[in-house]
C-alpha positions as CSV (number, residue, x, y, z in Angstrom):
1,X,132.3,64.5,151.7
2,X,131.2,67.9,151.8
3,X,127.9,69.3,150.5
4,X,127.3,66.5,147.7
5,X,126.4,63.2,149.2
6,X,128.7,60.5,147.7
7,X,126.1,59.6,144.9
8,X,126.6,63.0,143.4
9,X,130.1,63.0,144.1
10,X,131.0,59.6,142.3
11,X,128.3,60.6,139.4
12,X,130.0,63.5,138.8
13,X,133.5,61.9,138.6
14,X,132.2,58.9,136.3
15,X,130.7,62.0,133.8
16,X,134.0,63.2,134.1
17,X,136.0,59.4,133.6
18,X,133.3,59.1,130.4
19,X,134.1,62.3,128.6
20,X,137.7,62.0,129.4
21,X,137.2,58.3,127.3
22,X,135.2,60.0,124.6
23,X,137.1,63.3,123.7
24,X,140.3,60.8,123.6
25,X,138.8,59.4,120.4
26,X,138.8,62.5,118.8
27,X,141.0,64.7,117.0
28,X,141.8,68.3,118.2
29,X,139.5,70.2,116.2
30,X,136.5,67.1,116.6
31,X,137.4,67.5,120.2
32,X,136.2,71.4,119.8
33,X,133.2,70.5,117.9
34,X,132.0,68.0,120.4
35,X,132.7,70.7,123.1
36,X,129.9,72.8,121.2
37,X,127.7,70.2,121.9
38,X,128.7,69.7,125.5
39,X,128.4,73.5,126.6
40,X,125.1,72.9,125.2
41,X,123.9,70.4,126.8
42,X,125.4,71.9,130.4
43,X,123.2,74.8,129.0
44,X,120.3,73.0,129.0
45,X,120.8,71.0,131.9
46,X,121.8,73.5,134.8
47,X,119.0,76.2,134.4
48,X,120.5,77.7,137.5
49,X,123.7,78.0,136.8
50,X,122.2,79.7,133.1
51,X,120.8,82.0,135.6
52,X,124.0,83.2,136.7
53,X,125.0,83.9,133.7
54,X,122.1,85.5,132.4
55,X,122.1,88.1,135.5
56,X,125.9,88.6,135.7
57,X,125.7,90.0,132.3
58,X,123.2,91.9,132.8
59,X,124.9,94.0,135.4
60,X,128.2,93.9,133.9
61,X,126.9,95.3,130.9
62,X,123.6,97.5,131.6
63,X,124.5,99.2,127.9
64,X,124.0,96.2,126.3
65,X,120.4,95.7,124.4
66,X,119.0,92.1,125.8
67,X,118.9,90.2,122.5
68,X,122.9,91.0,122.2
69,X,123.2,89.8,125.9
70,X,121.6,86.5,124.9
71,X,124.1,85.7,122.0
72,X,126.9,86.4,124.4
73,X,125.2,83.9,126.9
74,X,125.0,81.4,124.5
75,X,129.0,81.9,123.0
76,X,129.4,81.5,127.1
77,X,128.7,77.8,127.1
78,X,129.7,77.2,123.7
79,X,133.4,78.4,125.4
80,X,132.9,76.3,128.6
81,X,131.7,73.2,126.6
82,X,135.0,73.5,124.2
83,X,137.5,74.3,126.7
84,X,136.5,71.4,128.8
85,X,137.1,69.0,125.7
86,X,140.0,70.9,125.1
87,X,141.6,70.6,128.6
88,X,140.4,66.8,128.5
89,X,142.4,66.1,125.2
90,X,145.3,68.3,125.9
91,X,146.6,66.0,128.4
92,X,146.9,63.2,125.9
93,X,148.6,65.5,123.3
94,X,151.0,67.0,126.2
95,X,154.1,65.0,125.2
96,X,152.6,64.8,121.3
97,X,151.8,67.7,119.6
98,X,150.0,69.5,121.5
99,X,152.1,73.1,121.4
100,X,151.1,72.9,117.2
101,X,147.9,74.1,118.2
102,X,149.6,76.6,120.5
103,X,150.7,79.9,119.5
104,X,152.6,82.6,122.0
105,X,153.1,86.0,121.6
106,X,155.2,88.4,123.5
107,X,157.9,85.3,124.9
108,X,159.9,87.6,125.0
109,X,158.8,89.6,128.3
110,X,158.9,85.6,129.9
111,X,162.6,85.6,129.2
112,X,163.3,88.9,130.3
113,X,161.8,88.6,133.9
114,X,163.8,85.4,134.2
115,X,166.8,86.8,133.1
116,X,166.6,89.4,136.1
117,X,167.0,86.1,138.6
118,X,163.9,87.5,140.3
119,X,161.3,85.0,138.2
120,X,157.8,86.5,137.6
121,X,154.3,86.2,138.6
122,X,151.8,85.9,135.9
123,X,147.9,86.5,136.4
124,X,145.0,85.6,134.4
125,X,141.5,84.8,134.5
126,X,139.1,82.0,134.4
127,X,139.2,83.5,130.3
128,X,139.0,81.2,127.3
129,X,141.3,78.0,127.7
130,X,142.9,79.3,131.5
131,X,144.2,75.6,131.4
132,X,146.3,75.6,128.6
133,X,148.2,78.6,129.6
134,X,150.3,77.2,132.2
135,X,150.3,73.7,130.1
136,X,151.8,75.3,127.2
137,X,154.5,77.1,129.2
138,X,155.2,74.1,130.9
139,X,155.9,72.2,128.2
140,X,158.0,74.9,127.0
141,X,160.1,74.3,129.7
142,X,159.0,77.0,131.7
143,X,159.0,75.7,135.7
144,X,155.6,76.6,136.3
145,X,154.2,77.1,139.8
146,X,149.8,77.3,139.7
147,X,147.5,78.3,142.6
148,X,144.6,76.3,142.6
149,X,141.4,76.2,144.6
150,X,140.0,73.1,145.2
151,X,137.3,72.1,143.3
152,X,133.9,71.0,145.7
153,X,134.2,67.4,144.6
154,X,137.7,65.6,145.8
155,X,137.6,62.7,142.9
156,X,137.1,65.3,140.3
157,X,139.4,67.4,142.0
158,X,142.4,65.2,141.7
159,X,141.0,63.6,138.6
160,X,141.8,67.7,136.8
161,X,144.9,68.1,138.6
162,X,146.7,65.1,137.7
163,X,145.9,66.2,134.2
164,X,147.1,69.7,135.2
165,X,150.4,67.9,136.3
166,X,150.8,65.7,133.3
167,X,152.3,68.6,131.4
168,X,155.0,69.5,134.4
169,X,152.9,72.5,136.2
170,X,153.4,72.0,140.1
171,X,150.1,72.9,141.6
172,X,149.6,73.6,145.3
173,X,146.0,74.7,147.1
174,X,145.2,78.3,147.8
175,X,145.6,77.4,151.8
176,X,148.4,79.0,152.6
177,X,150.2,79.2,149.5
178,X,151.8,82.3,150.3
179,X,155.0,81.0,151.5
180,X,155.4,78.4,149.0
181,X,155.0,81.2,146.3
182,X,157.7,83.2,147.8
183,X,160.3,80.6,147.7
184,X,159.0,79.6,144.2
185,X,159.6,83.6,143.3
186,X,163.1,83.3,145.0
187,X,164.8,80.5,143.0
188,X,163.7,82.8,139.8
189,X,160.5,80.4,138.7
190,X,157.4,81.6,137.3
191,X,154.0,81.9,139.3
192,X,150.6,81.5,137.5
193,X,147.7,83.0,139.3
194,X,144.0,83.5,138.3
195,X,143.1,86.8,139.8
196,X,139.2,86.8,139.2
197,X,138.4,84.2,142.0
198,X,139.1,83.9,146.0
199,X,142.2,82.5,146.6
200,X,143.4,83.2,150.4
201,X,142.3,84.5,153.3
202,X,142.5,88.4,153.7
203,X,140.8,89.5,150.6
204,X,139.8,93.1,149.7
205,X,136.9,94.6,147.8
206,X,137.8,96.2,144.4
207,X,135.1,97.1,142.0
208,X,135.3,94.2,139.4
209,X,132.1,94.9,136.2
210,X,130.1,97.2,138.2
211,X,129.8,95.7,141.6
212,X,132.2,95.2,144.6
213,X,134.0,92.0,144.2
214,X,136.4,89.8,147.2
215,X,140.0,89.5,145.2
216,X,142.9,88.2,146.5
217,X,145.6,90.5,147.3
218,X,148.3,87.7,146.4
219,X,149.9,89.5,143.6
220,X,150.6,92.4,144.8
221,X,151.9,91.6,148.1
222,X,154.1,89.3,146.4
223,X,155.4,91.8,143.8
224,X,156.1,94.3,146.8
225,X,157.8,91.7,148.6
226,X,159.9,90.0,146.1
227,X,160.5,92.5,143.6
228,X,159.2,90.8,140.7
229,X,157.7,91.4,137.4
230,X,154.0,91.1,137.3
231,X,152.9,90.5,134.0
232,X,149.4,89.7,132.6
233,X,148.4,86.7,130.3
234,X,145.4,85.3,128.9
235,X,144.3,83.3,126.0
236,X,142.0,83.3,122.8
237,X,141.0,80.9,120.6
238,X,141.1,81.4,116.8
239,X,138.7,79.9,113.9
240,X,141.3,78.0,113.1
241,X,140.9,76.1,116.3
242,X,144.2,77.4,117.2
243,X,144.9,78.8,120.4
244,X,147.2,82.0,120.9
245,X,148.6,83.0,124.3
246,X,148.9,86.7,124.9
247,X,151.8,87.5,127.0
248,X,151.4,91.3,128.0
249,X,154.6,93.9,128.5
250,X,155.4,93.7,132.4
251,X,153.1,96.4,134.8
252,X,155.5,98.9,136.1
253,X,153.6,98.2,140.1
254,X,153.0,101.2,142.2
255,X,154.7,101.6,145.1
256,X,153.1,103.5,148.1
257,X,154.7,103.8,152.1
258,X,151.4,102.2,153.4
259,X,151.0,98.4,152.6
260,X,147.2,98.3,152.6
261,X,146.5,100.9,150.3
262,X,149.4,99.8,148.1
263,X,147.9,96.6,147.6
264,X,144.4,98.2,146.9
265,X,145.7,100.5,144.4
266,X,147.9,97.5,142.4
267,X,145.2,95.0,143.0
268,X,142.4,97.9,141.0
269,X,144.8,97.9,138.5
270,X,145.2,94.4,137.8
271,X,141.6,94.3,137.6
272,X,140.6,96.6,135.6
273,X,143.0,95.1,133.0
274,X,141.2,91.6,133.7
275,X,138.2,93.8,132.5
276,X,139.6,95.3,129.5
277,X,139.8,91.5,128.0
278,X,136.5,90.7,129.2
279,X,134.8,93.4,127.4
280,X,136.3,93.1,124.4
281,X,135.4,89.2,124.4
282,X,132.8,88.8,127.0
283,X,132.1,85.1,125.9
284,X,135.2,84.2,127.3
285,X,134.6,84.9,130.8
286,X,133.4,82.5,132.9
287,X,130.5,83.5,133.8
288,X,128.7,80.9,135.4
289,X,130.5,81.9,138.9
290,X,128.7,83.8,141.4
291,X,131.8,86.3,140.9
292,X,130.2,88.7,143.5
293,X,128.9,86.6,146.3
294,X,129.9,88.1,149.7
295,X,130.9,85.9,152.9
């Protein structure tokens, strides 16, 4: 079973079944609270992982004095620890209430790309609540298409995306999920891709916070391809406990005779816009992924 030996794998996955039973006790905004106290005990718990995030901020943001990047660190896992009670609970409010703690802006550019018969293909980040994006869209009745990598350990891995399915996403592995993604594309649905990890083979090397980072070229092949509207989406979470989905006007997507350095020059640019929310919230990011590993 991989890396883990099936001790870890199982103890993981019964950590996973237990918070799943707690957090369902709770109310929405409970929920949050006990995520504070998750993200710190994660914190406290994985000093290699609070490593990570301790050196990835430090060369993303040289500028920054230490005692500032320390705060952000700690917001980091206070942000993991909440989302992960979020996403846990969100499947039991998914045919509730759950879209009252949702709030969209810029619906809108959704409807337009549709209306083209041409659907759209929507990228984010792992940035604030990443999950509830496609879950809120879904249960808007959005058809919602999401590439997924699989997750190291296969009980927790199915365990999330059942939960990711619950709200009417359709989620397929990064393995060759080109094809399935076109014909999505071409019966005008909407694709939901998170830019700022590996997804498929063939990546290229854009600068991503300072350093050189793999990112898949998926998008903009796609939009070259197909047409479509790219458009960016993330999320932020208010103090209300609210959670407000920022649709973002459609990219107009550059269009250059040779492929390769089309793709390069789209895939900067959709980059360098995942940037822009990450330095005005940096807490959001998920740090805590070796973002810049090579091989």
């Amino acid at each position: 079973m991989g890396r883990k030996n099936k001790a870890s794998l199982w103890l993981e996955y019964f950590l996973t079944w237990l918070g799943k039973n707690i957090f369902f006790v709770l109310s929405w905004r409970w929920a949050q609270r006990g995520g504070f106290l998750l993200g710190w005990l994660v914190r406290h718990f994985l000093p290699g992982r609070r490593k990570i995030v301790t050196d990835n901020l430090k060369y993303a943001f040289p500028e920054k004095k230490e005692q500032e990047r320390i705060q952000i660190a700690k917001k980091v896992w206070d942000n993991i620890g909440i989302t992960a009670a979020e996403f846990i609970k969100m499947q039991q409010l998914a045919h509730g209430n759950l879209l009252h703690y949702i709030k969209i802006q810029g619906e809108e550019y959704l409807k337009e790309s549709l209306a083209t018969g041409k659907g759209g293909i929507l990228f984010s980040a792992h940035f604030c609540n990443w999950e509830i994006v496609h879950a809120a869209l879904s249960l808007k009745g959005y058809p919602i298409l999401a590439i997924a990598r699989p997750l190291e350990n296969p009980l927790v891995d199915r365990f999330v995306n059942l939960i990711r399915e619950s709200f009417g996403t359709k989620i397929i592995s990064a393995k060759n999920s080109i094809g399935q993604a076109l014909n999505w594309l071409r019966t005008n649905r909407l694709l939901y891709v998170l830019l700022d990890q590996r997804i498929t083979e063939g990546d290229i090397y854009v600068n991503f916070l300072n350093r050189p980072a793999a990112t898949s070229p998926i998008v903009a092949l796609l939009a070259r391809r197909t047409g479509t509207a790219v458009i960016p989406i993330y999320s932020v979470r208010k103090e209300d406990g609210i959670i407000e989905i920022y649709v973002e006007e459609p990219l107009k997507i550059k269009m250059v005779n040779n492929i390769r350095e089309n793709t390069l020059l789209n895939t900067v640019i959709f980059s360098r816009i995942i940037e822009g929310w990450i330095e005005k919230y940096p807490h959001y990011w998920f740090w805590v992924h070796n973002r810049w590993k090579r091989g």
